[in-house]
N, C-alpha and C positions, 0 to 999 in steps of 0.2 A: 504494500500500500504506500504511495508516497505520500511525502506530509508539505504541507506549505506552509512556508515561513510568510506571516502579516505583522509586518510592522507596528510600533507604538511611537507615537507623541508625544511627548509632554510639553505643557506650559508650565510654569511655574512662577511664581512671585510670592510677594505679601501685600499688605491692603495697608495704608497708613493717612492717617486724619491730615488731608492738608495745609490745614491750620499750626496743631498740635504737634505731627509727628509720630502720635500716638497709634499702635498697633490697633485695627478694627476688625471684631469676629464678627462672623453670622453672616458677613456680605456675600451674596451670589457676584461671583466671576466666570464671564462666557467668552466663548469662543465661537468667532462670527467671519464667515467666508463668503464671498458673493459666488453663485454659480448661476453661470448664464444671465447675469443682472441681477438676478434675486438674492438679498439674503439669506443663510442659510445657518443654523446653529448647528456646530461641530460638537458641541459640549460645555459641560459647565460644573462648577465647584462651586464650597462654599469654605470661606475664611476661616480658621480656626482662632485659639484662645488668641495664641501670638499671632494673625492676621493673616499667616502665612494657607497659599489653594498648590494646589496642583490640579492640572486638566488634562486626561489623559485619551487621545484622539485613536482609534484604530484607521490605519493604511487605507481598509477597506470604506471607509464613508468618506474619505476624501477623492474628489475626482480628478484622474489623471496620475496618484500618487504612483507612483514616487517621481515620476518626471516631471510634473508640475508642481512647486511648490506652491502651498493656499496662502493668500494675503491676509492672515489671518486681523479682525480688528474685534 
């Protein structure tokens, strides 16, 4: 049986109060690709205690992967 290899993404950061500087939990962070004009949501986290997401994209929902990279915003 052969096996496929699909790739994984990550985004990653932290969430911090522009004001303050202050680490922000609970915040929803997305990841947003246009295909074919349309926006599209790749995925999404939410900020922990220290503010910090990670978003984790599989190969397969992004189009064209791996030869296109997404303009992720």
């Amino acid at each position: 049986m052969a096996t496929t290899t699909v790739r994984l993404y990550r985004i990653s950061g932290s969430v911090t109060d522009v004001n303050s500087g202050a680490t922000a939990a609970n915040i929803r962070v997305e990841a947003w690709d246009r295909v074919a004009g349309t926006p599209v949501i790749f995925g999404s986290a939410v900020s922990d205690f220290g503010g910090s997401y990670q978003i984790s994209i599989d190969e397969s929902v992004l189009p064209g992967a791996p030869q296109v990279i997404p303009a992720i915003f």
